[in-house]
C-alpha positions as a Markdown table, in Angstrom:
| # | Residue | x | y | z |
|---|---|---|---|---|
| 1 | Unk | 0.0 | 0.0 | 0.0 |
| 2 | Unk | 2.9 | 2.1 | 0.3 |
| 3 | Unk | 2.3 | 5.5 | 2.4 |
| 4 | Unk | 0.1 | 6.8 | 4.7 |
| 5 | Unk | -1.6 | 9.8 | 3.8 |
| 6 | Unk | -2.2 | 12.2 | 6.1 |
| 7 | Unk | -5.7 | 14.1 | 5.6 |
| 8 | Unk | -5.8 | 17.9 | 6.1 |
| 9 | Unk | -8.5 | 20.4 | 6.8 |
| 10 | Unk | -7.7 | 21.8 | 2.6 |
| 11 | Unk | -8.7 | 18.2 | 1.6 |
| 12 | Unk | -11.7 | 18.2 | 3.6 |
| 13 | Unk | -12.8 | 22.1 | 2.4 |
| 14 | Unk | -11.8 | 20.9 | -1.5 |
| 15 | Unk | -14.2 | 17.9 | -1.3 |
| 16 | Unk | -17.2 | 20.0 | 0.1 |
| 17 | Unk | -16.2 | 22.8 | -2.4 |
| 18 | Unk | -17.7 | 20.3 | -4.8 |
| 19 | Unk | -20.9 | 19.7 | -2.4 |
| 20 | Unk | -23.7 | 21.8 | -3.9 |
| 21 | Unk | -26.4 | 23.2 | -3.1 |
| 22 | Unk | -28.9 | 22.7 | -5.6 |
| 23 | Unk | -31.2 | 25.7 | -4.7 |
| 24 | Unk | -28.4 | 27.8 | -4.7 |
| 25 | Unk | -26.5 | 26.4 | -7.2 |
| 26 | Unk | -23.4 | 27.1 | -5.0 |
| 27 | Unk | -20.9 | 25.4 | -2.8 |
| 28 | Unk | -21.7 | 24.4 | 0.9 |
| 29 | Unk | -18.7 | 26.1 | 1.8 |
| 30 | Unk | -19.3 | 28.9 | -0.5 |
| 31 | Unk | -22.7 | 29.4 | 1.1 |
| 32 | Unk | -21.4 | 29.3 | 4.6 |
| 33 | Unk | -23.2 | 26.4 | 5.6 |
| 34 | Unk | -19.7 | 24.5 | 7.5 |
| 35 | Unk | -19.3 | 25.6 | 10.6 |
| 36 | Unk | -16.5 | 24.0 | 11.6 |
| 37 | Unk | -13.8 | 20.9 | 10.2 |
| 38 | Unk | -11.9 | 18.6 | 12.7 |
| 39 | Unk | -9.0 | 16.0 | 11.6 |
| 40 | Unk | -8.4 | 13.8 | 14.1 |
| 41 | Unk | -5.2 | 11.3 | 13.6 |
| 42 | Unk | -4.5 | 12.2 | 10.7 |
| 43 | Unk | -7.5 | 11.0 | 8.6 |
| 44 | Unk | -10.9 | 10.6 | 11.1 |
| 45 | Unk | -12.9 | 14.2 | 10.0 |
| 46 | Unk | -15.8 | 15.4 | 11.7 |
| 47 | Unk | -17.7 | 18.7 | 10.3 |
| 48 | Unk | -20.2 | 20.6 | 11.9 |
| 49 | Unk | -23.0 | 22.1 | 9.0 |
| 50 | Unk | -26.4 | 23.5 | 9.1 |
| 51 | Unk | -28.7 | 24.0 | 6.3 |
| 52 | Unk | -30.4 | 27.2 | 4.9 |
| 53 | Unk | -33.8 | 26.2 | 6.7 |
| 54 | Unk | -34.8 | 23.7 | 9.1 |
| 55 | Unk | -37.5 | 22.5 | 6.5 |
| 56 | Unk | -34.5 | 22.5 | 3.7 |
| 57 | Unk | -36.1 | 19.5 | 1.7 |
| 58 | Unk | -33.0 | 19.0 | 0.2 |
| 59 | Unk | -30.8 | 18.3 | 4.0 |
| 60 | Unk | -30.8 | 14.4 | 3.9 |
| 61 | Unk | -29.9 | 14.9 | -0.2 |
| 62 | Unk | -27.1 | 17.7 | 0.5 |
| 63 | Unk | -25.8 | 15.3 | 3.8 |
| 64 | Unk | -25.8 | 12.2 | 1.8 |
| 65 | Unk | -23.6 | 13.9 | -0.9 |
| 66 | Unk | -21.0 | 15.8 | 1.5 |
| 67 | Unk | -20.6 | 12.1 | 3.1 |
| 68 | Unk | -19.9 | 10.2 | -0.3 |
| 69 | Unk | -17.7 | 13.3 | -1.0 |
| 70 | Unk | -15.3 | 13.0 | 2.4 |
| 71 | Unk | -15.3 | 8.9 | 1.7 |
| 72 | Unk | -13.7 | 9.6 | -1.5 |
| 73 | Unk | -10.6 | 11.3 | -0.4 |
| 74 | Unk | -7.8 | 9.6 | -0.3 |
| 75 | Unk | -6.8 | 8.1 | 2.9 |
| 76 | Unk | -9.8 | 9.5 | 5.2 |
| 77 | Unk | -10.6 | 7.2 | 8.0 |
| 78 | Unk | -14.2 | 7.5 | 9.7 |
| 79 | Unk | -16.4 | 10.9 | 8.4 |
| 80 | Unk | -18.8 | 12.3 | 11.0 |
| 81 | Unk | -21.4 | 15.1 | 9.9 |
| 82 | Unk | -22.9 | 16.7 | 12.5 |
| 83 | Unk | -26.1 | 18.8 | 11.6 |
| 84 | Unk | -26.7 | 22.0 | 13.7 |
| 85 | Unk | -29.1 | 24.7 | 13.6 |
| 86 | Unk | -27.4 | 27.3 | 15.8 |
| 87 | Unk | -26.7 | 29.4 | 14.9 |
| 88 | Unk | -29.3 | 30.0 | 12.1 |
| 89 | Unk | -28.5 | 30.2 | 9.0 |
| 90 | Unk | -28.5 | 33.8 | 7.1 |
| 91 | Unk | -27.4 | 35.2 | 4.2 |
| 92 | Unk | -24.5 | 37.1 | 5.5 |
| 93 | Unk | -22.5 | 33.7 | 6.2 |
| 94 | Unk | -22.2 | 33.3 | 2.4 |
| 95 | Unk | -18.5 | 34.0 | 1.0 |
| 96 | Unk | -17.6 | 36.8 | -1.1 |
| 97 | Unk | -20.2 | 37.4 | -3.7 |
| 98 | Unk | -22.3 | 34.9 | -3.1 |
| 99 | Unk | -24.5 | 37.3 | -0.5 |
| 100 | Unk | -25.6 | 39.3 | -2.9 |
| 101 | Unk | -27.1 | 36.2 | -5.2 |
| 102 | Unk | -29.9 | 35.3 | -2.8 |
């Protein structure tokens, strides 16, 4: 197998970069919905999300597809996703110009 790879926060932030929205159209990350990205031993990440709305029909859809996301890295160990609702979601959490698209 050759060597271990160690898994960084970057790796973690690139997967979900490719983690859409489909409401949006926009990253999860670009949206603001990660609140926070733990790597633990080098390769067990837990991340802390929320979604738009607490009646987001989309949440199980957008969850499901963040998880086969982090699986797919190379060298991740176990992926936690913990879904939180506080704080709330708002518009202002969205990076750069995404603010201004909703």
């Amino acid at each position: 197998m050759g060597g271990c790879h160690v898994v960084s926060v970057k790796d973690v932030v690139n997967a979900l970069r490719e983690c859409l929205d489909p409401e949006l159209g926009a990253s999860i990350i670009d949206i603001g919905l990660v609140y926070g990205i733990s790597v633990t031993n080098s390769k067990d990440v837990k991340v802390v999300l929320t979604m738009t709305s607490p009646m987001c029909p989309l949440a199980s859809s957008i969850l499901s597809n963040a998880q086969q996301r982090l699986e797919a890295v190379p060298g991740i160990g176990k992926v936690a996703i913990e879904l939180v609702w506080d704080p709330l979601w708002s518009p202002e959490m969205m990076g750069g110009d995404m603010r201004y698209l909703h």
